[in-house]
N, C-alpha and C positions, 0 to 999 in steps of 0.2 A: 505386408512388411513385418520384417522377426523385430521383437522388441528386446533392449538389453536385460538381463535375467532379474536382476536387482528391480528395473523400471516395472517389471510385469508382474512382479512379486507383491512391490507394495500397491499399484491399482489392484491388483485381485484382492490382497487383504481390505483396502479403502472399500471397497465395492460388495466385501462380503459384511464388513462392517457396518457397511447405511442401507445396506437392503430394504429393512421394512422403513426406515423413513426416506428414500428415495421414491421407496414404489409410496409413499404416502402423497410425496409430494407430485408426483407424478398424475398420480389419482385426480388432487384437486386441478391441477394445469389443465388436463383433461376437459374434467365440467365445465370450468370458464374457456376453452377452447368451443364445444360444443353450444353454450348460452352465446356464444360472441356479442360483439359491441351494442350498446343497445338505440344508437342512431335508429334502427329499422324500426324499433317497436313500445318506447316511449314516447309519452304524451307530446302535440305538439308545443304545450306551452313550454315544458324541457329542451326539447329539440329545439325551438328556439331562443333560449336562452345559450346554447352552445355555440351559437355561430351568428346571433344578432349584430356584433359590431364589425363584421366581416367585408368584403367588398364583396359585390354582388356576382360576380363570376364562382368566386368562394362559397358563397351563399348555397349556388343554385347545384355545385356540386356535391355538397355535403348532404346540400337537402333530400337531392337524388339517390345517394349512398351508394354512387358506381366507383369513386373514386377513394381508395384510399386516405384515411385521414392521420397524420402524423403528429403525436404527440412531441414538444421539444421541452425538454426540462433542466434547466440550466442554472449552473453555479456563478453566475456572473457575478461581480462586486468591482469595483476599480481601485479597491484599495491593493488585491494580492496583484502582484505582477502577471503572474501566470494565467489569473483570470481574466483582467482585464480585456481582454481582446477578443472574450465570449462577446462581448455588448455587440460587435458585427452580425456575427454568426444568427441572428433569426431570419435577419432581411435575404443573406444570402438562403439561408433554407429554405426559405418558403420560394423563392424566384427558380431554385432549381428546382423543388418539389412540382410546382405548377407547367413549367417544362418536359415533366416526368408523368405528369397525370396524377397527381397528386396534391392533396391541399396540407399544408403546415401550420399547428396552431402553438403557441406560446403553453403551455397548459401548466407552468409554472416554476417556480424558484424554488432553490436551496440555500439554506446559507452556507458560508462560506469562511471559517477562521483561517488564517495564518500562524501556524505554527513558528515561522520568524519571528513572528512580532510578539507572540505570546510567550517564546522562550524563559524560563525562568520566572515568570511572572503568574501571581495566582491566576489569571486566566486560562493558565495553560491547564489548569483543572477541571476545565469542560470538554477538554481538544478530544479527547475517547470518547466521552458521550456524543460528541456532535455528531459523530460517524451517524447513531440510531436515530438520533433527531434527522439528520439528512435521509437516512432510510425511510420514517415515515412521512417527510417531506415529499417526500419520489412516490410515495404510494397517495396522499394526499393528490396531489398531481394529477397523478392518473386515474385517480377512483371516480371521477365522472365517467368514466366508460365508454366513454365514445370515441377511441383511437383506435387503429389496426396496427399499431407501429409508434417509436419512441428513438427520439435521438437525446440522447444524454450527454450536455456539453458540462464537463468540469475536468480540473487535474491534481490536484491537488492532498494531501496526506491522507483526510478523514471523510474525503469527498467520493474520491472515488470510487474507494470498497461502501460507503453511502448510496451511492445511486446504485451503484450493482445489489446490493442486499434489496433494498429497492425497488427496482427492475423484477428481481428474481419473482419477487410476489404477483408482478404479473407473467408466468414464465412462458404461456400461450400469445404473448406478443412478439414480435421481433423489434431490438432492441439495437439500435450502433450508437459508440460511446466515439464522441468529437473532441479527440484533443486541441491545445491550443498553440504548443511547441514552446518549445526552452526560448531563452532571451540570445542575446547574440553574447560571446564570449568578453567576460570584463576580467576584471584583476583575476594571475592565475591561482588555482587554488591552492599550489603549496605555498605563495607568498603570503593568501589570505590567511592560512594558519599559523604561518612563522610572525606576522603581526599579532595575531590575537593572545600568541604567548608571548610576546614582546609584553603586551598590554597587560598582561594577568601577572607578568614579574614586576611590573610600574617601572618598568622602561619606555613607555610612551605612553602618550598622554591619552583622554577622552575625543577630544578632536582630533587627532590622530587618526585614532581607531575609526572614527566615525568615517572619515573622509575615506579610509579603506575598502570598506564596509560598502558605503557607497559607489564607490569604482567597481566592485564585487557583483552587485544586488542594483543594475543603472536605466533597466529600460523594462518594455512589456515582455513577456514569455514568463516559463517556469526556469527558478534558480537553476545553474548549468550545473551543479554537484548530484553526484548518484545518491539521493535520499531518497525519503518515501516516498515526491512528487513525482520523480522520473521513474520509481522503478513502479510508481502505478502503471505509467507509460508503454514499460516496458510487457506487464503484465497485461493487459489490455490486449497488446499485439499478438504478441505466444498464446494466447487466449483463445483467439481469434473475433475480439470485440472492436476491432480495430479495423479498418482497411489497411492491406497492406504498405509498411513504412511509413505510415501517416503518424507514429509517434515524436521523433525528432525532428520535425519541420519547423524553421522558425517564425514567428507570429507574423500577418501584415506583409506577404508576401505572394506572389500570383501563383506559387504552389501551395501553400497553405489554402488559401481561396478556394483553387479547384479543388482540392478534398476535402474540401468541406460539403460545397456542392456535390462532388458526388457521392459523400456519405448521407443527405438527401435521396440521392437518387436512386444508389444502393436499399437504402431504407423501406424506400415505394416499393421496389422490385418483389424482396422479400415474405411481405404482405400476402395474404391472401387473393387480394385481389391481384397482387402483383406476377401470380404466376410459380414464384420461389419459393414458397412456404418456408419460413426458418425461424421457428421459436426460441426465443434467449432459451427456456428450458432444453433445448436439443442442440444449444451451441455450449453451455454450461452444464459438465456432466464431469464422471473423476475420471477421464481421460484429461481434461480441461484444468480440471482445478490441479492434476498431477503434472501437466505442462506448466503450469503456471507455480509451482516448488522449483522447479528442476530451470525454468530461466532467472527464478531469484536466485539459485545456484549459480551459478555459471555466473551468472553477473554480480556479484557480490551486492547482491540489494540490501535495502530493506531492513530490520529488523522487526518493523512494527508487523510487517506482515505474518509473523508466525501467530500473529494475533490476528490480524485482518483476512486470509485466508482463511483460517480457522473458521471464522464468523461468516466469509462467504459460501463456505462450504456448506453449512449446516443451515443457511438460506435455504438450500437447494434439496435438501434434505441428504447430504452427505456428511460424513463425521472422517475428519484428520485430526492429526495428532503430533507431538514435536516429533517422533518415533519417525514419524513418517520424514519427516524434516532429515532425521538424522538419518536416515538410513541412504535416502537418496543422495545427500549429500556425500557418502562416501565414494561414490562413483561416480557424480557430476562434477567437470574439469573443473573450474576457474579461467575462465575464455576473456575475462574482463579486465582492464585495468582505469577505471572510472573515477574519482577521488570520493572519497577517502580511500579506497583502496590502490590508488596510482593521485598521478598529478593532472592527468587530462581530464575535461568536462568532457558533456553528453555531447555538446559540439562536432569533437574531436572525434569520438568514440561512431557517430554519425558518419562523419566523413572519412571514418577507417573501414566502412561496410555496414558498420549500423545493423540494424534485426534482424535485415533479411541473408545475410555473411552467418551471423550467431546460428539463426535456424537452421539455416541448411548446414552448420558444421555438427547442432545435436543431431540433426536428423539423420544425417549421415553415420552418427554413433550409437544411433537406433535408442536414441536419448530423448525424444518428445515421441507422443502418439502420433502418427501422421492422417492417420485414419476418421479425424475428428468434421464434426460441420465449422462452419465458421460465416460471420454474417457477407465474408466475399464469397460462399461459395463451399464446395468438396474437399477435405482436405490440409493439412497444414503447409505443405507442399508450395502453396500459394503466396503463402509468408518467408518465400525465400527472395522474392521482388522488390525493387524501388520505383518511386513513382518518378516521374518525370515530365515535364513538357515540351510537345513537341508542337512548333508552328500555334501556341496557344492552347493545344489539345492535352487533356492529360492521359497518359500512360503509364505501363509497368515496364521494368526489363529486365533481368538477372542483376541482381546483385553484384557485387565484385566478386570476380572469382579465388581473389584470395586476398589478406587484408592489407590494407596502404599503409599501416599502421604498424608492425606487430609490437610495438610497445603498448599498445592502448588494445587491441585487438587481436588477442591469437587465434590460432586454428585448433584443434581437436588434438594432430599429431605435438601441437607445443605449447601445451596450455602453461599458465601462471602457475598453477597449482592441479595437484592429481584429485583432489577433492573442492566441494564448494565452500568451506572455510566456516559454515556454519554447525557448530557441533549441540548437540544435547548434555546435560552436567545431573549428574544425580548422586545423591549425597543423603546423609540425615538434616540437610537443611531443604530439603524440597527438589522439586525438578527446576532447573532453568534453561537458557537458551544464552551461549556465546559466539561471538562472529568474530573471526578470527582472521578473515582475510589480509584486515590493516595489520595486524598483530606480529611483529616479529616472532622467530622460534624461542629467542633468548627471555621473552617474556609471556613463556605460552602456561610456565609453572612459576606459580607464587605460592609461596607458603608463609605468611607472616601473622604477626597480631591484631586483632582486630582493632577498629576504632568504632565503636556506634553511635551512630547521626542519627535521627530522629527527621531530619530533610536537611536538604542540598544549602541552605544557607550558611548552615553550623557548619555544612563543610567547607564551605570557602571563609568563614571568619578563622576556623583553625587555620587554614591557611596562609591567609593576612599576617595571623601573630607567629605566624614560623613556627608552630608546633608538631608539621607534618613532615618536616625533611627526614626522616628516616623509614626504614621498610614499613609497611603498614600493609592491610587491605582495611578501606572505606566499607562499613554495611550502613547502608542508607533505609532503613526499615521504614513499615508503616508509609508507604508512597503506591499500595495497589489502588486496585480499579475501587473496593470497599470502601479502601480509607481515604482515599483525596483526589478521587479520579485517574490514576496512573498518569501522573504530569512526565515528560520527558525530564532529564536530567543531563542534557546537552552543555548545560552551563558547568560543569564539574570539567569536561573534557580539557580545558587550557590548563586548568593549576594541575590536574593529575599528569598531564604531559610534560608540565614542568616538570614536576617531582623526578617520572621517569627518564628527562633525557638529563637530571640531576645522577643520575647510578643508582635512585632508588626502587626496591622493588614492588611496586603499589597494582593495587586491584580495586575495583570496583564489584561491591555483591550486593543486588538491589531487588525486592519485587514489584519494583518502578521499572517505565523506559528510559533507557537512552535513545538518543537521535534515532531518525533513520540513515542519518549520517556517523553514525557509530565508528569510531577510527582505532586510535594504535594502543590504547591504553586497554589490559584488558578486563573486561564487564560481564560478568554473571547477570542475566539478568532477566525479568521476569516470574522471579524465585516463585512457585507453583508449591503447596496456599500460601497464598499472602496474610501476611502477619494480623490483621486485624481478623482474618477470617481463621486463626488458630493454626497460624504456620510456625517453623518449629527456626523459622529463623529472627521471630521474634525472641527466640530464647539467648541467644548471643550477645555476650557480655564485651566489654572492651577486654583487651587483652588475652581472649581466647583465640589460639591458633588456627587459623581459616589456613587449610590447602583449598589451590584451586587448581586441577590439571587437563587439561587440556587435550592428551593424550591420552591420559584414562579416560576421559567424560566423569571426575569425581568435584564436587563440591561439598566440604566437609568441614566440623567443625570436629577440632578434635583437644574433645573434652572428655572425660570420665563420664563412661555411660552413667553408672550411679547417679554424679552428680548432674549430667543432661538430665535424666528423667526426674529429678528432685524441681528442679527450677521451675517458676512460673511465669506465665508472661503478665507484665503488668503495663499496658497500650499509652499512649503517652494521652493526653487530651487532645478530639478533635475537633473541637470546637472551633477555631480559628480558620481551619477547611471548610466553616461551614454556612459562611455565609459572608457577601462582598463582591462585586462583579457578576450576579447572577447567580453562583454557589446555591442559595435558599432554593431557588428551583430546581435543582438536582436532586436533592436530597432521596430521593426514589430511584434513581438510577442506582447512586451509590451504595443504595439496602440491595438492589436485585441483581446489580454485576456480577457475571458469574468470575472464574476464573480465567488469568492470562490465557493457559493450553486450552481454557473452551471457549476462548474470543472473546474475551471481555466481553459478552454481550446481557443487553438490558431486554432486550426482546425474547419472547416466549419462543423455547428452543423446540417447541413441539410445532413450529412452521413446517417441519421436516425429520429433524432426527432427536433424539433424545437427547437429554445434554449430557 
């Protein structure tokens, strides 16, 4: 299959770029391929310690070492919605596993925050970190060594790019990732927003809000808005870690059920012993990680992911870059209208054709690799199917042939947009990253004075006291991965929409997150080095002129060079970031975080590529 010129331009540069730490990582996958599991040839007081509390049918299989043994490493918790409904998912794996010739063990947890609930709130200053804590979680896991195989149930912001980083470190395993499916459709989401700025002008009250809030956010699955959780979802699929369409299914249903079982079953196959051989290392490769840019295109995902890709990538011993972001995106349509970038949930977006409609209309624009493995099998080709039940049996079938939807779901010939709305910003204030999707044209250039916030609280008290109704851009400094974790900045989104559906023209310029819900207001952001690590957007006074344009790709401060280069930065106190909620045991992440563009990561970049 020919690939679009653009699509083959940037994997060859990806690919010439991670060479030597590709082939490094490749090397060690190898050696632990060749040692395999050590069932066969550890003590037996080890050996039984692995499968002592087992039923004895399990027992006699393991002991024997004919059958396949499945690691299942699982994000459960009942507090996030989305997880909730892992608590099933072992009993079902192991009962298909054992009808597959296979045995399933528990072989461990992850934790699991919510980024809803941490919004705003100092906790949210672990939410990056937890990513590497789940990563070594998943290696913890599995480092007893006795699986052929690993099903990874979570969905969630910091989770899922967690267990894949994870994963990766065993990359001579075969690895399928078990979603758990969105909740069922509650309040829609352009109401949920027109209340929340109702609430942030103090037009409605606390229980108001709340009871909104709750109609929105009311049962088990993952929240139905296109944010991180879904476009994990999403990624996963196009990935090919998924079974196909197993991403939008909803929880506690006889089709969730069977795919889940047969992502079990799947699992077994794959294995060595299973006949299939498919190592996450040969399903995860920069064909893969470039499929997986080009559907957060197209579907206006994510934000967090120019950071979370990045960090999976260099898992694997591959190295991207926002460049790569940006460039792809000038040629990936905008096929989605998901909210925040439209009014429909993943629901909708499901029932308009869903993944397997999106794939086959890239692939038909010679816009994904098709050429890839995938843990269903040959091929991306595969992921143009829905599953379905027939007489209780589960099956696939084509997709829709064209979308039921086209307000929520276009085709290739009528996209939303000629690009993926995700642009690259370079300035003398650093590199950043804008998503543009939600963004009107009329608000795509701001050019106003600055205001600087030191964090998001100072910005909403100016806001209280009425001091921000006029043009402005927000620089929220000192909020990276260094200085206080890179908490999101989700909570600024109501008073700044106010502002702008006020006539005013406001911006956001942060080397903090916002959402992965990131909507209309527009946001610089991820500013690349971050201010405590000697970025030059620590330099930014109130009242200096910030352009931000969109169309150029510039973020700019525009002051008198002279006097830029005279200014020094003087960092505010971090102290109050630095301990509270668990804060004290960070403290080492916060020293070793690299940069946004290198995945904020705390883990040693020489797993694979250089940092």
């Amino acid at each position: 299959m020919s690939l679009h010129p653009v699509l083959a331009a940037v994997t060859r540069r990806i690919r010439e770029r991670s060479a030597a730490g590709r082939a490094t990582y490749l090397r060690h996958v190898e050696a632990a391929r060749q040692a395999g599991t050590v069932r066969s040839h550890i003590s037996c007081t080890n050996l039984a310690h692995a499968f002592a509390a087992f039923p004895p049918d399990d027992k006699q299989a393991l002991r024997a070492a004919r059958w396949p043994n499945l690691g299942i490493v699982s994000a459960y918790n009942d507090m996030l919605s989305a997880h909730q409904p892992l608590d099933r998912f072992p009993a079902l794996i192991k009962d298909a596993a054992r009808k597959a010739g296979a045995v399933a063990q528990f072989a461990g947890g992850v934790p699991a925050m919510c980024d809803g609930v941490t919004q705003g709130q100092a906790g949210m200053e672990l939410s990056l970190f937890s990513r590497d804590v789940i990563a070594m979680s998943t290696a913890i896991a599995l480092s007893h060594n006795v699986f052929d195989g690993a099903l990874c149930l979570g969905v969630c912001d910091k989770i899922v790019p967690g267990l894949l980083i994870g994963a990766l470190q065993f990359g001579h395993l075969p690895v399928v990732f078990v979603p758990a499916g969105p909740m069922t459709s509650g309040l829609p989401n352009a109401e949920k927003s027109r209340i929340r700025q109702l609430h942030a002008e103090g037009k409605l009250s606390r229980e108001q809000l709340l009871e909104a809030e709750m109609k929105s956010y009311h049962g088990p699955g993952t929240c139905t808005f296109y944010g991180t959780a879904n476009s994990n979802q999403m990624l996963m699929e196009v990935m090919g870690l998924h079974l196909p369409g197993a991403a939008f299914i909803n929880p506690n249903t006889p089709l969730r059920d069977a795919l889940t079982a047969a992502a079990a079953q799947r699992a077994a196959r794959i294995t060595v012993q299973g006949g299939e051989y498919t190592p996450i290392a040969e399903v995860i490769d920069e064909r893969a990680i470039v499929n997986g840019i080009v559907g957060l295109l197209a579907t206006g995902g994510s934000t967090n992911h120019t950071i979370h890709l990045v960090a999976i990538a260099r898992a694997a011993g591959i190295v991207i870059d926002w460049s790569d972001f940006d460039q792809l995106s000038g040629v990936v349509p905008l096929l989605a209208r998901i909210y925040p970038n439209g009014s429909a949930d993943v629901n909708q977006f499901h029932e308009a054709g869903g993944m397997g409609l999106l794939i086959r209309e890239l692939l038909g624009e010679e816009l994904l690799h098709a050429d890839v493995k995938t843990v269903d099998g040959p091929g991306l080709w595969r992921y143009t199917r829905e599953p379905f039940l027939y007489g209780g049996e589960l099956r696939w079938r084509p997709a829709p042939a064209c979308s039921l939807a086209p307000q929520i779901l276009g085709d290739a010939d009528h996209p939303f947009s000629a690009d993926g709305g995700l642009k690259l910003l370079t300035g003398n204030l650093g590199r950043s990253v804008i998503k543009v999707s939600a963004v009107k044209p009329q608000h795509r250039v701001v050019e106003a004075p600055a205001i600087v916030f030191d964090d998001q609280e100072a910005v909403l008290a100016a806001f209280k006291r009425g001091e921000l109704r006029r043009d402005f851009v927000a620089v929220v400094r000192y909020q990276g991965p260094r200085a206080n974790g890179m908490p999101e900045l989700h909570k600024l989104t109501p008073a700044l929409g106010v502002l702008q559906d006020e006539g005013f023209h406001v911006a956001l310029v942060t080397d903090g997150r916002m959402s992965g819900a990131s909507g209309k207001v527009p946001a610089a952001i991820h500013v690349t080095p971050e201010c405590l690590n000697g970025g030059p957007l620590a330099k930014v006074r109130t009242g200096d002129l910030i352009r931000l344009d969109v169309g150029a790709g510039l973020l700019e401060a525009r002051v008198d060079a002279a006097e830029w280069a005279r200014r020094e930065m003087q960092p505010p106190s971090m102290e109050h970031n630095q301990y509270g909620l668990g804060r004290e045991l960070f403290a080492s992440a916060r020293a070793m975080a690299s940069g946004a563009e290198q995945g904020g990561i705390t883990f040693n970049a020489a797993m694979g590529a250089p940092a």
